[in-house]
N, C-alpha and C positions, 0 to 999 in steps of 0.2 A: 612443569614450569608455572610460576604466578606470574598475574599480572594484574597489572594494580586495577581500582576503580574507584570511582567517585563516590564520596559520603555525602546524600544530598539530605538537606532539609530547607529550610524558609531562607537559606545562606546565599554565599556562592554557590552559582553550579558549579564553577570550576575546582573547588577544595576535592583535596585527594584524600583518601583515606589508608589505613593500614595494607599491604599487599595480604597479610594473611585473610582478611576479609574474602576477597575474590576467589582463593582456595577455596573458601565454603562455599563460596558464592555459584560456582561455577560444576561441581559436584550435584547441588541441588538443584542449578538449570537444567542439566542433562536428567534428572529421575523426571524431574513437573515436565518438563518434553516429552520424556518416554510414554510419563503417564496417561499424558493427552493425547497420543495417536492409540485408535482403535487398533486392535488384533486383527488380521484376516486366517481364514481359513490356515492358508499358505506361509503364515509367520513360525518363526521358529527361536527358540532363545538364541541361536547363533546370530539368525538377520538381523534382531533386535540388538542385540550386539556392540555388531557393525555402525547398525544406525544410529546407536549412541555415542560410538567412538568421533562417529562421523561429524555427528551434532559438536561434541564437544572440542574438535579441530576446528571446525568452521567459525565457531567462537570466541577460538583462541587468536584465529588469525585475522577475524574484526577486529577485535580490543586490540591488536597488536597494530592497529592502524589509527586507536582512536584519536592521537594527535595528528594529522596527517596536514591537517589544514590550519595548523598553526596555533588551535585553541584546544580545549577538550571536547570529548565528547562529538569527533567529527566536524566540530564547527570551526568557524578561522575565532579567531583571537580577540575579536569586536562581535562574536554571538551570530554569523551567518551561519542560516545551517543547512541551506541548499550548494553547497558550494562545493566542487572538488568531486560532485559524480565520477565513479560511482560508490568512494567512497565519502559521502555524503553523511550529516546526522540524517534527513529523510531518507536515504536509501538505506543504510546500515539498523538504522529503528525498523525499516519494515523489516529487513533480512534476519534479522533479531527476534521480530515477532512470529517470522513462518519458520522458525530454529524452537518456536516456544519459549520465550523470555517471559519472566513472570512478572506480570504488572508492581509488586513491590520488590523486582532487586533495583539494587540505588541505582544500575544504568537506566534501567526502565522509568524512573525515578526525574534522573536527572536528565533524559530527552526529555522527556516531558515538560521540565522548567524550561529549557532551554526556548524549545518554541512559544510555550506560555509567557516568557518574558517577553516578546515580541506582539504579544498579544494587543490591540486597541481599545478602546474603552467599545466602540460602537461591534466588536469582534473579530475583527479583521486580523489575519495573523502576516506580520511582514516578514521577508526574508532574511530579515536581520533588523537590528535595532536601527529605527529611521527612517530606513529603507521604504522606499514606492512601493506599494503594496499592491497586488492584483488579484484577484477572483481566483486564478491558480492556484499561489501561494495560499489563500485559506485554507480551499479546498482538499490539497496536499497535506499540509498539517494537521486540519482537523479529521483527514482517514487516518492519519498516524496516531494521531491521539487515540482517538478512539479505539483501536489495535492495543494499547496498550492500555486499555481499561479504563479510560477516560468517558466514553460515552453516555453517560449518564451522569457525569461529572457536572454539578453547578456553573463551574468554570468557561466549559465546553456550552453551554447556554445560549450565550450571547455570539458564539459565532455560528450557530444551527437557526437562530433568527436572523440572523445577516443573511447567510443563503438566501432562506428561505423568501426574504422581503427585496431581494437584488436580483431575480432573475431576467434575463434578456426578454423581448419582445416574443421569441419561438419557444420559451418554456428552457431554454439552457442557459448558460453561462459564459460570460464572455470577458477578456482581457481589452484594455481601449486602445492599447496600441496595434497599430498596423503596420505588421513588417514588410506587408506585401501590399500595400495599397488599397484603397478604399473600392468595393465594390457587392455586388448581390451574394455574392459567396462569404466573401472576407467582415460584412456584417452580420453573417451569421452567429452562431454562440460558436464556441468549442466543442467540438465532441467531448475532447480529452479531458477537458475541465468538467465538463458535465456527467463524464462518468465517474469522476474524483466525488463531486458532491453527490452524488445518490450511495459510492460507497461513504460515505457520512452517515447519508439521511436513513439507513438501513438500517444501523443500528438504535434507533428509537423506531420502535415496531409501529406506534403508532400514526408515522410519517410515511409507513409504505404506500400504505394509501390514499392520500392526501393528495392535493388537486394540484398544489406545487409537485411534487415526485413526481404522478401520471404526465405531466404538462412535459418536465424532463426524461421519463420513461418514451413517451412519444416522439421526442428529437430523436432520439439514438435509433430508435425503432425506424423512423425515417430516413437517416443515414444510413441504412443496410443499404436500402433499396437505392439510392441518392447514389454514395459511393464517394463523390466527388470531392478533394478538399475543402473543407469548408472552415468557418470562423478564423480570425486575427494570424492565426499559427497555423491557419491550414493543415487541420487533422483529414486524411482521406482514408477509403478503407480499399489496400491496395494490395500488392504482394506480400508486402512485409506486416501490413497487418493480419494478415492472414497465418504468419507464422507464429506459432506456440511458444512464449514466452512465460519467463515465471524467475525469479517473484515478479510479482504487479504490477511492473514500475511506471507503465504507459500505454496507450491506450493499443490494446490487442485482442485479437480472438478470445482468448482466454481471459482475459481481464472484464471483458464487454459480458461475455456469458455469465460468467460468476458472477457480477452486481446486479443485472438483469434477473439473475435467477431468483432475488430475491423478493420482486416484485410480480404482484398475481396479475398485474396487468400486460406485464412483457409473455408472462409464461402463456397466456394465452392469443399471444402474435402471432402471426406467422411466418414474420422476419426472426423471431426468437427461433422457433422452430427451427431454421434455416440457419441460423447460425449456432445453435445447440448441434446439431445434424454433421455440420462441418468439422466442428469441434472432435465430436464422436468417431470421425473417418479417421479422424489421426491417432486414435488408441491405439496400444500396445497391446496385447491381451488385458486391454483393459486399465492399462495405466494409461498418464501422462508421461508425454517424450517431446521435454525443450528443443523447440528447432532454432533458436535464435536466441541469445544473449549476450551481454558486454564481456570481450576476451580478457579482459582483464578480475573477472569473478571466475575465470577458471579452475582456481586453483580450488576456489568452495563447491563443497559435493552439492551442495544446492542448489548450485546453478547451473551447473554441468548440463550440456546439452547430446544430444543424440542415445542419451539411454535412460529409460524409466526411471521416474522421480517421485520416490517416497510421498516429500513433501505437498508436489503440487496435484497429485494423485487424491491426496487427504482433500486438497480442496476441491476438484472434479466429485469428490462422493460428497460434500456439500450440495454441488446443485445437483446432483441427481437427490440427495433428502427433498431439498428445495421442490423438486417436481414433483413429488409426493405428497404435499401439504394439499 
């Protein structure tokens, strides 16, 4: 079966293009996906197979969604592209990204317009054209972009100096609205937003270091120990943080580990430790095994919870490289 996709260049993002397009298109996502997961010992032409079969379902049945919200490309019809979780442009670009989507097919192409059109002159990316824009919404955007090979992108520039010259008082990040009232907790930063912008700040290597990163390295790292909800939206680290989630989407064990991992300052914590350690206890023989996700991505082998997952496995031997350095 085809299914269409967008022809992007300097245009609309919404212009369609030829369905036979996405036949190639979608052949050649599945080999660059294949490509990019390492072999283990334990692989077999059958497994690999499977997991392309699997890749190339999972793909079939995003696109098969990407109007969903009334515009293309997962956005509504006025260019929001957080809307309609969890079939969202930010959710479905990252689910796309951990499926191996390659930074030049036109979807990868044309998410990328999507939120860069939202873009502010000062970097800031809103949630839609116009729209109040909050530290979040950057944050979120600019990990997608960068997922899709923007990170080093001219473009992506000016919102990696917004971060970086906007940080709260304790070195994180924070939204000005107060859902829950003003006080010593809820002036905090965000975990969750501040763990959004380190995975940003990650991918330019020479920001791991950096006195902004450390400053928001050292929020999270205190939050192991804290626990407590803290900043505007009240991120805590509780039971449900605690559960193994994947892909990325918010702030979780796994989420927390991974970004942390990239930094020499966390890996020498000993709340990293301790939550690396945690993480660890919930292996499979050694894979990752999703304990919590949105019931409505069931249907994708990606997201599947209660049995070892390919994908997020691939990223657990990330930070174990990461520990390695």
């Amino acid at each position: 079966m085809r299914w269409p996709i967008g022809a992007f260049g300097g245009g609309d993002c919404r212009a369609q293009a030829p369905e036979s397009i996405y036949a190639r298109r979608l052949a050649g996502f599945t080999l660059c996906n294949m490509a990019r997961r390492p072999r283990t010992e334990n692989s077999s032409d059958q497994s690999a197979a499977n997991d392309g079969a699997a890749v190339s379902d999972d793909v079939a049945k995003l696109l098969a969604q990407r109007h969903a919200n009334g515009g293309d490309l997962w956005a509504t019809a006025d260019g929001r592209w957080n809307v309609g979780t969890p079939f969202s442009t930010l959710a479905c670009g990252l689910m796309l990204t951990e499926l191996g989507l390659d930074p030049s097919d036109p979807v990868a192409r044309g998410i990328a317009q999507t939120l860069l059109a939202c873009q502010t002159e000062d970097g800031r990316i809103r949630p839609g054209p116009h729209l109040t824009v909050q530290p979040c919404h950057t944050a979120e955007a600019a990990r997608l972009l960068c997922r899709l090979g923007l990170a080093e992108d001219a473009r992506l520039s000016p919102t990696v100096e917004h971060l970086l010259s906007n940080q709260a008082a304790d070195g994180g990040w924070r939204c000005k609205v107060l859902k829950f009232g003003a006080g010593p907790d809820t002036d905090a930063s965000n975990p969750g937003t501040t763990l959004a912008a380190l995975d940003v700040l990650r991918f330019r290597t020479p920001l791991v270091t950096s006195p902004e990163a450390e400053r928001a390295v050292d929020t999270l790292l205190d939050h192991w120990s804290v626990r407590r909800p803290l900043g505007p939206c009240r991120y805590g680290i509780g039971s449900r943080f605690m559960k193994v989630e994947f892909p990325m989407f918010r702030y979780n064990l796994f989420f927390y580990v991974y970004v942390l991992s990239f930094y020499p300052r966390a890996r020498r914590h000993e709340a990293f430790r301790a939550a690396l350690a945690a993480l660890q206890g919930k292996l499979v023989d050694g894979k990752v095994v999703v304990e919590h996700g949105k019931p409505a991505l069931d249907v994708l082998s990606l997201c599947r919870t209660g049995i070892p997952n390919s994908r997020a496995t691939h990223r657990y031997a990330e930070i174990v490289a990461n520990l390695e350095r």
